[in-house]
C-alpha positions in Angstrom: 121.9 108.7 82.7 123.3 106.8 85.6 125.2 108.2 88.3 128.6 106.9 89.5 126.7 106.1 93.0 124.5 104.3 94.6 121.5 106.5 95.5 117.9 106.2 97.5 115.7 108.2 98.6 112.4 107.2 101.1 109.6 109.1 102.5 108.8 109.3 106.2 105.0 109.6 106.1 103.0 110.1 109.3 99.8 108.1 110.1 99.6 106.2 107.0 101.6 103.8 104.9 103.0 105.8 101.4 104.8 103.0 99.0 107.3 104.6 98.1 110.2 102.9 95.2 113.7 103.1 96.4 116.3 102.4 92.7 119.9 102.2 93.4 121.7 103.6 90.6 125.3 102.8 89.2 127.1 103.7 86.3 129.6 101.1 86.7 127.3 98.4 84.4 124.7 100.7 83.0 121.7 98.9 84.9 119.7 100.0 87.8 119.3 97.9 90.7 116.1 97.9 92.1 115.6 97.7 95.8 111.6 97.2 95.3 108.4 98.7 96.8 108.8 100.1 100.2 106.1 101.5 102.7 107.9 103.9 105.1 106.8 106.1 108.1 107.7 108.8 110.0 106.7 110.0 113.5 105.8 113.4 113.3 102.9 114.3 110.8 104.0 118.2 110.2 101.0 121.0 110.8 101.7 124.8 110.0 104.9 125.3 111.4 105.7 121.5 112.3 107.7 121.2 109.5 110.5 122.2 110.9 110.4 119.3 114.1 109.9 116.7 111.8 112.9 117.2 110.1 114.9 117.4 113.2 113.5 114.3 114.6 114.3 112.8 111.5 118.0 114.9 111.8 118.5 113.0 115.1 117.8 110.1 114.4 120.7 110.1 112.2 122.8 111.7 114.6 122.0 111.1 118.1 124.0 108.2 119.5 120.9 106.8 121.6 118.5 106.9 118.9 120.9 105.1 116.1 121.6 102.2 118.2 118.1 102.0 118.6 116.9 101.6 115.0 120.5 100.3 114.2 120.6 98.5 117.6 120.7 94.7 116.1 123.8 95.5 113.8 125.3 98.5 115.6 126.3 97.6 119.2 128.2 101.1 119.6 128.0 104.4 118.0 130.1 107.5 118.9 129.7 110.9 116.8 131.4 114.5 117.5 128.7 116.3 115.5 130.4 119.1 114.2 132.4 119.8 110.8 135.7 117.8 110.9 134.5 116.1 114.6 134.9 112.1 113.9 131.8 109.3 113.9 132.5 105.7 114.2 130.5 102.7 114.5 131.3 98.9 115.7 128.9 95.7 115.9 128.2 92.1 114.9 128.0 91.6 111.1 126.3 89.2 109.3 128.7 86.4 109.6 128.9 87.0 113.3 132.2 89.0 112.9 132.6 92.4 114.4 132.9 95.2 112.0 133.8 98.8 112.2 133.0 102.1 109.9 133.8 105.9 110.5 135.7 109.0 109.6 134.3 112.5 110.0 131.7 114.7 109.5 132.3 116.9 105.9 129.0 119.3 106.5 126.4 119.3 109.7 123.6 121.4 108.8 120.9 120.5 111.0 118.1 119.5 110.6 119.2 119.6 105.8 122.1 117.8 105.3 124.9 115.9 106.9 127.9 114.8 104.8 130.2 112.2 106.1 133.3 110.4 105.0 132.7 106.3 105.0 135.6 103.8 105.7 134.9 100.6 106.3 137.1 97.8 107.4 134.7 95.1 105.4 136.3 97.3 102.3 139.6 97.7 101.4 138.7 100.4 98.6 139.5 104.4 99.2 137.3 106.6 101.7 133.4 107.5 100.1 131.8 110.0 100.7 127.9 109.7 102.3 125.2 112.4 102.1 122.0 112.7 103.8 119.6 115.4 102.9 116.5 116.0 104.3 113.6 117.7 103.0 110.2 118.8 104.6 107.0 117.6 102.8 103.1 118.4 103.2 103.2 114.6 105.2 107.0 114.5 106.4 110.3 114.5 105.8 112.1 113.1 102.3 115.2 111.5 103.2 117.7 111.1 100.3 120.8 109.3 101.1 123.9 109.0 98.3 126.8 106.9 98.8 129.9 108.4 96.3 133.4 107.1 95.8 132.7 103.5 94.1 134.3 104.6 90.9 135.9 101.1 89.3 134.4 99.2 91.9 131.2 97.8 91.1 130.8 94.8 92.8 131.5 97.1 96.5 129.0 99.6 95.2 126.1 96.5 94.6 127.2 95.1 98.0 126.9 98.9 99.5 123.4 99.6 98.0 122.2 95.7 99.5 123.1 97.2 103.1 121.4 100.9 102.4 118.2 99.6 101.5 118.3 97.1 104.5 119.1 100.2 106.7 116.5 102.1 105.2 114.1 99.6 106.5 115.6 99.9 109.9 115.0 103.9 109.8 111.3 103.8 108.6 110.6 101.3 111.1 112.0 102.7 113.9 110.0 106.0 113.3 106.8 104.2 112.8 104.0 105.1 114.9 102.0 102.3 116.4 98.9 102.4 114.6 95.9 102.3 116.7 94.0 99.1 117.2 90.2 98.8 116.6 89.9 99.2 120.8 92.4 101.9 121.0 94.3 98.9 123.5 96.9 96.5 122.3 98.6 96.1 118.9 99.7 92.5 117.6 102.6 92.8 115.9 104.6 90.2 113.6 108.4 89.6 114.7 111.0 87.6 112.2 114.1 86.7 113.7 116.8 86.5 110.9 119.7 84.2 111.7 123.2 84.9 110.6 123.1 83.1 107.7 120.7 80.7 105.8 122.0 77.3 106.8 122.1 78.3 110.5 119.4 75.8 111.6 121.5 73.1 110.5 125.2 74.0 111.0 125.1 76.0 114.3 127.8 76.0 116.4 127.1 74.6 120.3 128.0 78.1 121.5 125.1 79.2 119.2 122.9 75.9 120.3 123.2 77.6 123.5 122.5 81.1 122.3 119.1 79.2 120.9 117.8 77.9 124.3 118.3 80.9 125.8 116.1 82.6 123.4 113.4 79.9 123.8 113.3 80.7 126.9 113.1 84.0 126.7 110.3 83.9 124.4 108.5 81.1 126.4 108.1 83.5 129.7 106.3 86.1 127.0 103.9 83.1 125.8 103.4 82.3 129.8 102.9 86.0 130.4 100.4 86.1 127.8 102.9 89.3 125.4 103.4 86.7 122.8 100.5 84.4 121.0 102.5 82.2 119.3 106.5 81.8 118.2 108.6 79.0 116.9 110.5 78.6 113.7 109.5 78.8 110.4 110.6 76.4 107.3 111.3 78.5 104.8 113.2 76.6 101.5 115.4 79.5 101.3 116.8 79.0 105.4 114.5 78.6 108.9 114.0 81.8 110.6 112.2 82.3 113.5 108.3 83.7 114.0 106.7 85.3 116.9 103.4 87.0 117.0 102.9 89.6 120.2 100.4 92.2 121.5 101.7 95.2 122.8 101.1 98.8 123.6 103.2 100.6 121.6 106.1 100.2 119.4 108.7 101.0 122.3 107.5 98.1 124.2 108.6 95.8 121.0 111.8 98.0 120.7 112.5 96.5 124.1 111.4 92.6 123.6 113.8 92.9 120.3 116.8 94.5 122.0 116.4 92.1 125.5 115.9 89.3 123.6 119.3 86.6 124.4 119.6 86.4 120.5 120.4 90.0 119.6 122.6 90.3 123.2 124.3 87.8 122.0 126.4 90.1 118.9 126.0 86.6 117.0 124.6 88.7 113.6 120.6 87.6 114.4 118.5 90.7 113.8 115.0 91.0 113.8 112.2 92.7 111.0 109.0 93.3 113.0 105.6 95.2 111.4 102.2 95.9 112.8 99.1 93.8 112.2 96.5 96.2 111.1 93.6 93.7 112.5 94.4 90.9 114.3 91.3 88.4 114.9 91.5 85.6 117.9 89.6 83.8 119.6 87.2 85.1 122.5 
């Protein structure tokens, strides 16, 4: 039986990669849409009574203005909550097409660190207020996070588009609470970084205040090859639209967080966002 929302539900595992299958359901043309094989991680690996804190970190990452525009930080630009039943969230930044967008309404339930219950209206959707519900749920490795979006009755195509942009946020999440996994030295971590453009024919139809935009980021990305943080970068030629590759050492994931979030491309609020995961061995020369 399918429900009359799109639903997902991920695992934030600790220390180790857990596949995990995220299925968006919708009733609206019997047929489940899958979202694929994801690994996902979590921060905190719960002992005894840690339980508990890994659901609250998990909570507050949810929650916590600084930490969303963190994990959110290449799509969100701005996030302001009152975190109480009936206070009011809202959320602004570049879309995909280089557009601002804007989404909020208020909080229904704030249970910390369970659930959290919003109300979603988006101005990219001209449909009626949904409804968005987080539970959390401590496990022997984590926390389960379940996210449902409600309200899509009669609108099918808007619940397809809305389950497209969960399971890319999803992504964002597990990511941001990734531990850095530990080199074979117990030094540096080399980490893959994709830079996604704003859309797929970008390399070839930019704009010359997006040209500029583009030399900025070389440059930026040059003074990390001349410092010796990035390995190699440039862009890739993929059939399906260029993006751009960089390979970097570095000690944890916070000192990524920061070459993403400096970087003159995502400063810019032109839509570019980036997908960055950990090498587990990395082999160069001497």
């Amino acid at each position: 039986m399918f429900d009359d929302w799109p639903t997902a539900s991920t695992e934030l595992v600790a220390n180790r990669l857990r596949p995990h299958r995220t299925i968006w359901r919708t009733r609206h043309e019997g047929t489940k849409v899958s979202a694929g094989d994801r690994g996902s991680l979590g921060r905190d690996h719960p002992r005894g009574g840690g339980r508990r804190r890994t659901s609250r970190t998990s909570f507050a990452a949810l929650t916590n203005a600084d930490e969303v525009v963190r994990w959110w930080g290449s799509h969100t630009g701005s996030w302001t909550a009152d975190l109480r039943t009936g206070g009011e969230w809202k959320a602004q930044g570049p879309g995909a097409n280089g557009t601002t967008f804007s989404v909020g309404e208020v909080y229904l339930v704030v249970d910390p660190p369970r659930r959290l219950v919003q109300t979603w209206r988006a101005d990219w959707d001209e449909g009626p207020d949904t409804t968005v519900t987080y539970d959390l749920a401590a496990t022997d490795s984590g926390t389960r996070l379940t996210v449902r979006h409600e309200g899509f009755a009669g609108r099918a195509e808007s619940c397809r588009m809305h389950s497209q942009g969960w399971e890319a946020v999803l992504g964002c999440l597990s990511r941001h609470l990734a531990p850095s996994p530990p080199s074979a030295d117990g030094g540096e971590t080399f980490y893959l970084c994709r830079l996604l453009p704003p859309r797929e024919s970008f390399a070839y139809d930019m704009t010359p205040e997006e040209a500029s935009v583009m030399q900025e980021h070389v440059a930026y990305w040059t003074s990390h090859l001349q410092a010796g943080n990035a390995i190699v970068f440039g862009p890739v030629a993929d059939p399906n639209g260029p993006w751009g590759l960089g390979v970097v050492r570095a000690k944890d994931s916070e000192q990524i967080r920061a070459l993403e979030e400096n970087d003159p491309a995502i400063r810019s609020g032109k839509g570019f966002r980036y997908e960055v995961l950990p090498m587990l061995r990395a082999v160069t020369a001497a």
